[in-house]
Each structure stands twice: as C-alpha cells, then as structure tokens.
C-alpha positions, 0 to 999 in steps of 0.5 A, spaced: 458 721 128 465 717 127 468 723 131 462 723 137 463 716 137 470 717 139 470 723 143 466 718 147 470 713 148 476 717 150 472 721 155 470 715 158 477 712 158 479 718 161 473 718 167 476 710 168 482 713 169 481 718 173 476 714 178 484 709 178 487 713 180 483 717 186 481 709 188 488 707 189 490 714 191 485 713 197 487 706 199 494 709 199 492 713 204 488 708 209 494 703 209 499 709 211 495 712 215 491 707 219 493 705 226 490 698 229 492 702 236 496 696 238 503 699 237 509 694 239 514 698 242 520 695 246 522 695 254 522 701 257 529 703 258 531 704 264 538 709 266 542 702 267 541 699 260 542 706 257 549 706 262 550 699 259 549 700 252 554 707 253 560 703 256 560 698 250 560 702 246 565 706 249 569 700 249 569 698 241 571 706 241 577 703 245 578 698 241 577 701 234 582 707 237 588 702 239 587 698 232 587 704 228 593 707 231 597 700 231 596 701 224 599 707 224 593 712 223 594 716 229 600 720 231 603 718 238 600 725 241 592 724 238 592 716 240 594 718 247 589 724 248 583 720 245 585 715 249 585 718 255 579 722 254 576 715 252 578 712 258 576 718 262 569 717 259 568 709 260 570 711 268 565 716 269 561 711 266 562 706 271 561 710 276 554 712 275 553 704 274 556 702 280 552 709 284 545 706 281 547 699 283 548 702 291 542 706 290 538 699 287 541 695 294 539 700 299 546 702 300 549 710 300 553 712 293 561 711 294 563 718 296 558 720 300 556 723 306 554 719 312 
C-alpha cells in the first residue's frame, strides 16, 4: 500500500514536471517567434551615404596606416604601397561622390561626353 502510495506520488511529480516543461517550451516559443508586424528599420541607404561611410572608413585606414608606421611597424616598401593603394581607393571614392552629386543637380559627370 505504501509502495503504491509512493509510486503515485512520483508519477504525479513527474506528469508535473513534464506539463513545466512543454509550458515553458511553448511560451519560449511565441516569445521568439511572434512578430507584432511592425519592424523598426533604419533609413533606406542610398549610393551617397554608402560612399560617405566608405570614405571615412578609408580615411581612419589612413590614419591607422601612417601610426603604425610611424611607430615602426611597417617596412618603408609596405607603407608606401598600402598608402597608395589607400589613397588610390579614397580618389575613386571621391569621384563617384562628386559624379552623383553632378548627376543629383542636373548637370553632366566630369569627363563626360557632350
């Protein structure tokens, strides 16, 4: 009687345990997976602020460059190639800047034809 008594008891504890867990399991769930359908996304990037971003960051490569060579972590050869493969990059940067910025006013890209 004793034995029975206990047997219950722990198969209750167990169906407890089990109802937790897929409780639990299922609230998991809806909290990961349900959208309230209003997403906060940021401003629509444009080609200019894409352009704008790239050129700082090839700036602060720039920079970066001329500390760590001043600090003696670059041979003259490997400074002077990134720096010029930097400042290759930041021109062509410019210029699809500057080419947009003609384009945005109504006037022809520098270089074109008339």
């Amino acid at each position: 009687m004793i034995c029975a008594l206990i047997a219950a008891a722990v198969g209750e504890q167990t169906v407890f345990v089990l109802f937790g867990c897929a409780f639990f399991a299922a609230l998991l769930f809806v909290y990961v997976f349900y959208h309230t359908g209003a997403v906060d996304a940021g401003e629509a990037k444009t080609r200019l602020l894409y352009l704008g971003e790239r050129k700082e960051a090839t700036y602060e490569n720039l920079r970066d460059l001329n500390f760590e060579y001043r600090a003696g972590k670059l041979s003259e050869e490997d400074y002077a190639m990134q720096r010029a493969a930097l400042e290759d990059e930041a021109a062509a940067i410019l210029a699809e800047m500057e080419s947009i910025d003609n384009v945005n006013k109504g006037r022809r890209p520098a270089g074109g034809r008339a």
